[in-house]
C-alpha positions in Angstrom: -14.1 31.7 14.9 -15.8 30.8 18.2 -18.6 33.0 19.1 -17.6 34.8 22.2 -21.4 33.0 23.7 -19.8 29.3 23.5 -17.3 28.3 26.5 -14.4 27.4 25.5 -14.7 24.3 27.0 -17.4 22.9 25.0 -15.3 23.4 22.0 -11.9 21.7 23.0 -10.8 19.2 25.4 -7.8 18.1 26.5 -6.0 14.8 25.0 -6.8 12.1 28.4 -4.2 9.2 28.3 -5.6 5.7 27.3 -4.3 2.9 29.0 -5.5 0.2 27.1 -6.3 -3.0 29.3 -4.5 -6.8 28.3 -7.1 -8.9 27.1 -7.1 -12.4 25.2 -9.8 -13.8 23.1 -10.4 -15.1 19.6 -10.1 -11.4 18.5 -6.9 -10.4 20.6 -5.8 -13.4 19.0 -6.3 -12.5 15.3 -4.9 -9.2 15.7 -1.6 -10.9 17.5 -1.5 -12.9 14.1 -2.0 -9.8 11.6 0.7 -7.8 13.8 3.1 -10.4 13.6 2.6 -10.9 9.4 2.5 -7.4 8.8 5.8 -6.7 11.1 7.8 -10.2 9.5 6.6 -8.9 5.5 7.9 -5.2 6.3 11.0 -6.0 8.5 12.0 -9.1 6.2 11.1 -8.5 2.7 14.1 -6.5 1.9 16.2 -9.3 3.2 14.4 -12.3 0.7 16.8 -12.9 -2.4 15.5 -13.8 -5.6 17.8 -15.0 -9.0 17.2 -13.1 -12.0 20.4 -14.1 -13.5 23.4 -12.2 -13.4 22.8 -9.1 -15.0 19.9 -8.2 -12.8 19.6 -7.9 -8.9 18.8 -10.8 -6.6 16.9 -9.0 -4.5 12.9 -10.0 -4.3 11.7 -6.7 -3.7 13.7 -3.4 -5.2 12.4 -0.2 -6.3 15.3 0.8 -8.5 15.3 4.2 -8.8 18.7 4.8 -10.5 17.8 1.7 -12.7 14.3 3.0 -13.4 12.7 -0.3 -12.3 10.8 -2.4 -9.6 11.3 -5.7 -9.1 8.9 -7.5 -7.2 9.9 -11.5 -7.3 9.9 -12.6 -11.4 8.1 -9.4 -12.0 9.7 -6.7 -13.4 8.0 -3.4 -14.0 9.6 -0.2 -16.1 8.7 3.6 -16.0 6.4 3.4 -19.3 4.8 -0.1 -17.7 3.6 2.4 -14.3 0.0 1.3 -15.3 0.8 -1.9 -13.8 1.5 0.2 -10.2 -1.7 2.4 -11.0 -3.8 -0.6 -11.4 -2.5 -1.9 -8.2 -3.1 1.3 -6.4 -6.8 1.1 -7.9 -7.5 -2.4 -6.6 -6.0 -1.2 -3.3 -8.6 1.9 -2.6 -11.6 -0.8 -4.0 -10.5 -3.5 -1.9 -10.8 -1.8 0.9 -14.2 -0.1 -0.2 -15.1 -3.6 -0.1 -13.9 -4.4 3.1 -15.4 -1.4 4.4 -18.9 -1.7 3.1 -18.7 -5.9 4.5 -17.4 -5.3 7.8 -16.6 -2.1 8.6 -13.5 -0.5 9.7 -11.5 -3.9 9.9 -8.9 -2.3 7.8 -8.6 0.4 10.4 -8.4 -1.8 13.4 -6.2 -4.9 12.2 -3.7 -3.8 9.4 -3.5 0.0 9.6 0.6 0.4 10.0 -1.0 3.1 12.3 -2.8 0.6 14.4 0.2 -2.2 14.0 2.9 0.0 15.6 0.8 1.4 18.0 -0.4 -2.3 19.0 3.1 -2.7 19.3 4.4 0.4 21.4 1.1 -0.5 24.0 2.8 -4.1 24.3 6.1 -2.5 25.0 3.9 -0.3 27.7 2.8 -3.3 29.3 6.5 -4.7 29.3 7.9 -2.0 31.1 5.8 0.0 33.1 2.7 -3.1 33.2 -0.8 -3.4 32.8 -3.3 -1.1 32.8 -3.8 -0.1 36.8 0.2 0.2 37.4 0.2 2.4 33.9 -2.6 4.7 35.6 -0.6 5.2 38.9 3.0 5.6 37.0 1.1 8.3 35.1 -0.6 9.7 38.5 2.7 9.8 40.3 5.2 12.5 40.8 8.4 12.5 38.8 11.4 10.8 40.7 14.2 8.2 39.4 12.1 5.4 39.9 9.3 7.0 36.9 12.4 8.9 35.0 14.0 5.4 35.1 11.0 3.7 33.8 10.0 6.5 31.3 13.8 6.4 29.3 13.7 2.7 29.3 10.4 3.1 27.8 11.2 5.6 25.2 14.6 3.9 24.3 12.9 0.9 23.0 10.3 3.2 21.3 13.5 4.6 19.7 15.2 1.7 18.8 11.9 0.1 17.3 11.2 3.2 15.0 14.5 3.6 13.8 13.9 0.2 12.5 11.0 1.1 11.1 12.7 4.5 9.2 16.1 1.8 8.1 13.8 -0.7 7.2 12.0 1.5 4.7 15.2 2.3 2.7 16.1 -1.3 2.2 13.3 -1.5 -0.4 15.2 1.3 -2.6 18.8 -0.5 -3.0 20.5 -3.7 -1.8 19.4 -4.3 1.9 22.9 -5.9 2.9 25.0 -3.3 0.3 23.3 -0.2 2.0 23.6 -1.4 5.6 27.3 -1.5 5.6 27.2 1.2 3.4 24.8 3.6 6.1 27.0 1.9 9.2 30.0 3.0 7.5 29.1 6.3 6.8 29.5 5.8 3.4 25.4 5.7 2.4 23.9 8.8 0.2 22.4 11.6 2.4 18.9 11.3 1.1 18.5 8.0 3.5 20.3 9.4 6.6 17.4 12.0 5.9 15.1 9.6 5.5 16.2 7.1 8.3 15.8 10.4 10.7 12.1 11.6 9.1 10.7 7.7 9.7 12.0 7.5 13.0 10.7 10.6 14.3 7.1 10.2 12.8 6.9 6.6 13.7 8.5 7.8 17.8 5.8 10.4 17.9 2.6 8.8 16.4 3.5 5.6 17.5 4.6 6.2 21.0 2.6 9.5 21.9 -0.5 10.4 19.2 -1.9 7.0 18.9 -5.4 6.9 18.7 -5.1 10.8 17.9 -3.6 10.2 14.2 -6.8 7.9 13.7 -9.2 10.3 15.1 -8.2 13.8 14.2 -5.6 13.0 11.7 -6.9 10.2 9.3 -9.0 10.9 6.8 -10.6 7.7 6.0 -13.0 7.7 9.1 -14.8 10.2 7.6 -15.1 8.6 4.5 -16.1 5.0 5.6 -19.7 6.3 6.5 -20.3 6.4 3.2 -19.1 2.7 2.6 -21.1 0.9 5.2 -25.1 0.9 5.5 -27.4 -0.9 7.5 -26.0 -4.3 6.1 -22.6 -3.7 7.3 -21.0 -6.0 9.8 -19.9 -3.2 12.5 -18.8 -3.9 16.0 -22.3 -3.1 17.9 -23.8 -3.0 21.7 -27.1 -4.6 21.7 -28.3 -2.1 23.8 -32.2 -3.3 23.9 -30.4 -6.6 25.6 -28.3 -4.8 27.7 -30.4 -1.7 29.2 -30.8 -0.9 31.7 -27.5 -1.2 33.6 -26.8 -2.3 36.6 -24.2 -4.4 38.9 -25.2 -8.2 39.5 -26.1 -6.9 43.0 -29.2 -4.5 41.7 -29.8 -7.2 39.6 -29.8 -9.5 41.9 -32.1 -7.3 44.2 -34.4 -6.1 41.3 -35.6 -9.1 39.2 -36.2 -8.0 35.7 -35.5 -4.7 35.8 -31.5 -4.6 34.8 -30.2 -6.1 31.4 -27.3 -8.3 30.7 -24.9 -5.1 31.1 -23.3 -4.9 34.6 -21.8 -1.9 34.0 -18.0 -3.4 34.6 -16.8 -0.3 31.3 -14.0 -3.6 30.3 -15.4 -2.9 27.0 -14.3 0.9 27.5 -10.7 -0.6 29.1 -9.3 -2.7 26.4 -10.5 0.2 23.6 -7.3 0.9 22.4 -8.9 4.2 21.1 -10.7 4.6 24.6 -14.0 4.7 23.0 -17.0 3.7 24.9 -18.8 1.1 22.2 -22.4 1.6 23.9 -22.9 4.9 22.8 -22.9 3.9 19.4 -21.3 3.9 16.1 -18.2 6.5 16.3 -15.3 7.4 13.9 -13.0 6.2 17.5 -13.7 3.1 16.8 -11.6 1.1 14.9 -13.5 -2.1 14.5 -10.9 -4.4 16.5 -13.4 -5.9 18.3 -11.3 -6.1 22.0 -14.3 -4.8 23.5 -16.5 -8.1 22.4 -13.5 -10.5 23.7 -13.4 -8.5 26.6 -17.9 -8.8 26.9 -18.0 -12.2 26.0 -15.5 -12.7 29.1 -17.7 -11.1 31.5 -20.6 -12.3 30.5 -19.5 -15.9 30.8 -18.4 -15.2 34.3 -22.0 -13.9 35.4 -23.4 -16.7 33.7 -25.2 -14.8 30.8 -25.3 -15.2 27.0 -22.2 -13.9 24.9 -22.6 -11.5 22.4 -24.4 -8.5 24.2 -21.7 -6.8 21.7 -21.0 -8.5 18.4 -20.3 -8.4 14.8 -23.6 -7.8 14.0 -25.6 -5.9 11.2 -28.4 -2.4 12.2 -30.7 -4.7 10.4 -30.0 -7.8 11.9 -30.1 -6.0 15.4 -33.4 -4.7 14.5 -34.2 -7.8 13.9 -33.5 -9.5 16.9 -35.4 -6.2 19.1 -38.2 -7.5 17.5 -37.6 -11.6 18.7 -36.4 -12.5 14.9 -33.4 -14.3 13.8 -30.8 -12.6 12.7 -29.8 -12.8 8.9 -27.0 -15.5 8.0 -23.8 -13.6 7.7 -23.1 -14.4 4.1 -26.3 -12.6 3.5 -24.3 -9.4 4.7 -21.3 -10.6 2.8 -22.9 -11.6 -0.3 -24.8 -8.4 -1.4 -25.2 -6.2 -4.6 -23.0 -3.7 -3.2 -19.9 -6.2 -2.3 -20.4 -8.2 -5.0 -19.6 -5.0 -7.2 -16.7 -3.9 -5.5 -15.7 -7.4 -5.5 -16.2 -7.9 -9.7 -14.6 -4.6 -9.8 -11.4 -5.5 -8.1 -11.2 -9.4 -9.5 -11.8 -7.7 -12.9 -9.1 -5.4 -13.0 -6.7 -7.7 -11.2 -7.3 -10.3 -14.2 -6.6 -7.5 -16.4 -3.2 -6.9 -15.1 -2.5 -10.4 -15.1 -3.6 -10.9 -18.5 -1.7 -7.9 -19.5 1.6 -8.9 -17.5 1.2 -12.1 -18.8 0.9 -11.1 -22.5 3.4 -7.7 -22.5 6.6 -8.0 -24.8 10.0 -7.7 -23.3 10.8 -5.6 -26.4 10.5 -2.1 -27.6 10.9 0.7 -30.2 10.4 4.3 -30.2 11.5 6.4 -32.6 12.0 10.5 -33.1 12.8 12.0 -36.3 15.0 14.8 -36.7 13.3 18.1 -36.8 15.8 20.4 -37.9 16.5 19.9 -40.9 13.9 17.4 -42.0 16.1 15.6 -44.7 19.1 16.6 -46.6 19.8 16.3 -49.9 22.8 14.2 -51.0 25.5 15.2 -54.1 23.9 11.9 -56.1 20.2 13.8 -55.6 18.8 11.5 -52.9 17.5 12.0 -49.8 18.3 11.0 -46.4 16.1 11.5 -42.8 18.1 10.9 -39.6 16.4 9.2 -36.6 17.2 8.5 -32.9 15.6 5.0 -32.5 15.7 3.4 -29.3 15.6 -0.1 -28.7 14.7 -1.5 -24.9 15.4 -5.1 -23.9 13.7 -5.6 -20.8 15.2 -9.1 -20.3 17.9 -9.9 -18.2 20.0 -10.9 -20.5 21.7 -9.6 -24.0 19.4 -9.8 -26.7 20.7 -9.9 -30.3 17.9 -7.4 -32.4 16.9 -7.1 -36.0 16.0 -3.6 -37.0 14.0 -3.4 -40.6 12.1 -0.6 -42.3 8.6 -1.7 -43.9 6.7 0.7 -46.2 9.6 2.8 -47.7 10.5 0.8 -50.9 14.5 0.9 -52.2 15.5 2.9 -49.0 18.5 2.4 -46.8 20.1 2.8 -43.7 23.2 3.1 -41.5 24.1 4.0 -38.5 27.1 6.2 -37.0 29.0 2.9 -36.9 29.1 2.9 -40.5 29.4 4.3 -43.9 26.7 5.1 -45.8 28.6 2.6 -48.6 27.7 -0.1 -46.1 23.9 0.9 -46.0 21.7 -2.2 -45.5 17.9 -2.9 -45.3 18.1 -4.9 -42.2 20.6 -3.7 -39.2 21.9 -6.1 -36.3 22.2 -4.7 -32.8 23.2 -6.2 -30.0 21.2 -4.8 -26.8 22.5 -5.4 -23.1 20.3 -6.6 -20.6 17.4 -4.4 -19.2 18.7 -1.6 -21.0 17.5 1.2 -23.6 20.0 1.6 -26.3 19.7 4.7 -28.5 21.0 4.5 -31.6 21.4 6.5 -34.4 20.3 5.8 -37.9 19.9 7.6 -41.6 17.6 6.8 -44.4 18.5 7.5 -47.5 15.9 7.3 -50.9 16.1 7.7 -54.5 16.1 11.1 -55.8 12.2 12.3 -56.0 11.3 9.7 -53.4 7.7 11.2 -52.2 7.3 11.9 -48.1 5.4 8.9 -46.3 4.7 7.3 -43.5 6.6 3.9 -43.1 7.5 1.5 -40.1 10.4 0.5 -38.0 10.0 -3.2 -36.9 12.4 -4.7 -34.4 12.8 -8.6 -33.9 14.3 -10.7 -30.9 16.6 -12.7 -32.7 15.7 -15.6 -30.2 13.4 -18.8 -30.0 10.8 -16.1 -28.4 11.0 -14.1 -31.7 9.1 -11.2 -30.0 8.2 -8.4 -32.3 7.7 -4.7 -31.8 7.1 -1.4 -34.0 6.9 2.1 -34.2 5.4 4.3 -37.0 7.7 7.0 -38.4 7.5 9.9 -41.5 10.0 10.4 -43.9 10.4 13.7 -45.5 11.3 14.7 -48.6 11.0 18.4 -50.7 7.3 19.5 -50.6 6.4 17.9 -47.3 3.7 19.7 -45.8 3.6 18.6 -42.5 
């Protein structure tokens, strides 16, 4: 609670507009380039087709969620294989530790979908209402057709780009071209109608109105990259000791040596697309796009002074160069005991889950013994266990399957298909593709048979020949356990 002492004002200030200035430079450039990847992966992924054969889909990427499966290209990942998805997820949160403690918040201000679709709604500003001085007096103006005009037109593309976004999203969980017949047709399941409408109000309202809000106030990962980057982190820095003290070309021109390279023009503070003021330090506004040194580097080469007065640069470096040193080579800031961690870290357990996708069978058994009752005993004094064995093919194809018991000498088994007369050692199944088949089997042995563990094997019946098992118990009178 605020103590009744504090003014209000020092406590809470009102959201001020940023109108973001056009700029172009190497940076502008880069980020033009990750937009533009990052828009053409989301928007046209769902649309890439991919042959599996026919018993699986030919879409490249599907999360199957009726199918229990995502397909990513010739990958093909099932519930029990999630660890593949959770050692993904892991590499994800230490790559960008990495990235982090090397050169800041480049994550946040390059390939955030935050900062991509804002990028993109401040282009679509620019279209329609233009650049940053005719944004500033549309804003200051009183409301009449000619602004009510320009605002609709302005929110209608907003509209039309996030519903995009929200339909886009649901291609990824079923056929893209299947579903968008099916949700123009009326014909799609309600949970993406509900999802379409969730995706494109979120992306309208943080796109189009929070902005630099959702990465201040909202995000949580500012806060946490302070711990990530030190004094040998590449961060987006004013040199101030080369640019104090300020003043136009005109005080410098009047006072020799008294004014550094800064003239005070704030287009550093203009293109910001968080509005942050980069001379005042370090701040969890900025976002690391580095506008603000295209924007510097532009003055300064009108005015005839040295780029760089704001720069990638290191706090130890810039001490450095305070003190008329060199600054470090920049691999020295990439190629340190912290990175290189992070970086063995993530290579190491992204070898892992190649080796293990690599190495994985296609072929599976699990097995669950009946419970109630344990085993029966038949007329001829023998005794028979019933099991529900499943057997998964995670092919995409039919696989024929050999299922043998090991470990349980003169025993049998059938299945509901067949008589107990027919009872056989080994048992034949033929398993569709990408399926789990249950099946239902009874073991019968010899009267007096003792309870013991024993195996059930499964075989592909293929050139592969791939092999799996699953340890079982069979129970007999005077089981224990």
């Amino acid at each position: 609670m605020r103590s009744p002492d504090v003014p209000a004002d020092q406590l809470f200030t009102r959201q001020v507009t940023v109108h973001p200035k056009r700029i172009d430079g190497r940076f502008r450039r880069f980020k033009w380039l990750i937009m533009a990847v990052t828009l053409a992966i989301y928007y046209g992924t769902p649309w890439i087709r991919w042959d599996r054969g026919a018993y699986a889909p030919d879409q490249a990427v599907l999360v199957d969620v009726a199918g229990r499966r995502f397909y990513m290209f010739d990958i093909e990942i099932w519930p029990q294989e999630f660890y593949f998805v959770a050692g993904l997820l892991i590499m994800a949160g230490i790559g960008l530790f990495l990235v982090t403690s090397a050169v800041g918040r480049a994550w946040c201000g390059y390939s955030c979908p935050q900062t991509v679709w804002t990028d993109l709604f401040q282009h679509v500003d620019r279209f329609v209402d233009g650049d940053r001085n005719a944004r500033m007096r549309l804003d200051a103006a009183p409301w009449g057709p000619a602004k009510l005009a320009r605002r609709l037109s302005k929110w209608s593309i907003y509209l039309v780009i996030s519903f995009w976004t929200g339909g886009a999203w649901i291609l990824y969980f079923a056929d893209a071209p299947t579903l968008v017949r099916a949700f123009w047709g009326g014909d799609a399941a309600p949970i993406a109608y509900a999802t379409v409408a969730v995706l494109t109000f979120t992306t309208f309202i943080f796109g189009g109105f929070m902005r630099e809000q959702v990465c201040i106030y909202m995000c949580p990962w500012p806060r946490i990259q302070a711990a990530m980057t030190d004094e040998k982190s590449l961060i987006v820095t004013y040199k101030d000791w080369r640019g104090e003290k300020r003043g136009s070309l005109k005080k410098a021109e009047r006072n020799p040596g008294q004014f550094g390279d800064c003239i005070d023009c704030n287009q550093c503070v203009a293109v910001c697309p968080t509005g942050w003021d980069i001379r005042k330090g370090p701040d969890i506004s900025c976002i690391t796009c580095a506008l603000c040194i295209d924007a510097c580097d532009r003055v300064m080469t009108e005015v005839g002074r040295p780029t760089g007065l704001i720069a990638y640069a290191t706090l130890e470096d810039c001490d450095r160069e305070r003190a008329g040193a060199a600054p470090n080579p920049v691999r020295k800031a990439l190629l340190r005991p912290r990175t290189v961690i992070y970086f063995l870290g993530w290579g190491g357990i992204g070898l892992a889950l190649l080796f293990a996708l690599g190495t994985r069978s296609h072929l599976d058994i699990s097995v669950a013994a009946d419970r109630n009752p344990p085993f029966m005993l038949m007329s001829d004094g023998s005794i028979r266990n019933a099991y529900t064995v499943k057997l998964r093919n995670m092919e995409s194809r039919p696989r024929a399957l050999r299922v043998a018991i090991e470990g349980l000498p003169d025993a049998r088994m059938w299945s509901d298909q067949m008589g107990r007369a027919d009872a056989v050692t080994t048992l034949d199944v033929e398993v569709p593709p990408d399926t789990t088949h249950p099946l239902r089997l009874y073991l019968a042995a010899p009267a007096g048979a003792p309870s013991r563990d024993f195996t059930f094997t499964v075989t592909a019946l293929d050139p592969q020949g791939e092999t799996d098992s699953s340890k079982a118990r069979f129970a007999a009178p005077g089981d224990s356990e």
